[in-house]
N, C-alpha and C positions, 0 to 999 in steps of 0.2 A: 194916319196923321195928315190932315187938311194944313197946307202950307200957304195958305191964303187969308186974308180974316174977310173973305165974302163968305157970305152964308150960303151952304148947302144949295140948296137952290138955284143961288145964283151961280157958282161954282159948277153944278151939271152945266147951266146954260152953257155958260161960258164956253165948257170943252164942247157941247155938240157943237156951238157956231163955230168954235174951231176945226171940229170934224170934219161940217157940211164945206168952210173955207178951203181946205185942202182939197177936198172931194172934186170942188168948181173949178180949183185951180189944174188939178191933174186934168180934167176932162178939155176944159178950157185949151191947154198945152197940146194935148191931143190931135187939133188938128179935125179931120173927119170921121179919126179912127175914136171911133167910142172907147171908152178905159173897161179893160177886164174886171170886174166887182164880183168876187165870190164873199157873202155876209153869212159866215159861220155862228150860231149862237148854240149853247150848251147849258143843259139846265143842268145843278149841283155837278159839277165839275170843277175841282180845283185846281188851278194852275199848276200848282207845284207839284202834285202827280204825273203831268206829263213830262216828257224827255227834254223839251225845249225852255223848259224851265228849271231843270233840274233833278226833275221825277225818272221813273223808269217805266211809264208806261205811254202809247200814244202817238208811240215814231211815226206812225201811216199818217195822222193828224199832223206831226211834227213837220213830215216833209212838204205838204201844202204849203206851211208859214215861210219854208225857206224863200219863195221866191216872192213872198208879197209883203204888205207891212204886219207887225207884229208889236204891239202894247206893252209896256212893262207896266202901267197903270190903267185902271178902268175903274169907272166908277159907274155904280146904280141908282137910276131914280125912282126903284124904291130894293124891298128886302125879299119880295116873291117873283116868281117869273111873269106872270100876266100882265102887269102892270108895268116892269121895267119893259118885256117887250113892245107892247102897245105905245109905251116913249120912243123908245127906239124908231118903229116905224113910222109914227106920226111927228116927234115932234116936239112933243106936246107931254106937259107933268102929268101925272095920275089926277092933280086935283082937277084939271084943266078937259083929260079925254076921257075920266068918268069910269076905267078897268079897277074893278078890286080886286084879290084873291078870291070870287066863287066862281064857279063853275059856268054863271047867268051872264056874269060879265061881258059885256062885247061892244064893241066901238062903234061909235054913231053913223 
């Protein structure tokens, strides 16, 4: 359920500038000391299988989340892995950096 009435689209933006906003500001507070970033992604993995959501499996995974931040919400910009990660790293919508689901797919 979308608690917003921006469109999709606009709604990913939104959270990544908010993502990228927190990310500058931790680093920013930091000082000289660079900020610890470990970027965990998992392909067909659902949350509610692991321990830390309420599942029973995953604890060794689970105990990483204890000491960093952890999401009760994410969302994808799109429905296959290639392309939501290609967003992720870049930035950038699938219409925008050109990854589809094949195999040929690759970033400019």
């Amino acid at each position: 359920m979308i608690h917003s009435p921006l469109s999709y689209t606009a709604e990913v933006r939104r959270i990544g500038l908010a993502a990228i906003a927190v990310a500058i500001g931790v680093a920013c507070s930091a000082g000289d000391v660079a900020p610890n970033l470990l970027l965990i992604t998992v392909d067909t993995l659902r949350a509610d299988r692991l321990a830390c959501y309420g599942g029973d499996a995953g604890a060794g995974l689970c105990g990483v989340f204890e000491n960093g931040t952890r999401y009760r919400w994410a969302f994808s910009s799109a429905p296959t892995t290639s392309p939501a990660v290609a967003t992720l790293l870049t930035s950038r919508l699938p219409s925008e950096h050109g990854v589809v689901n094949t195999m040929r797919s690759r970033l400019p």
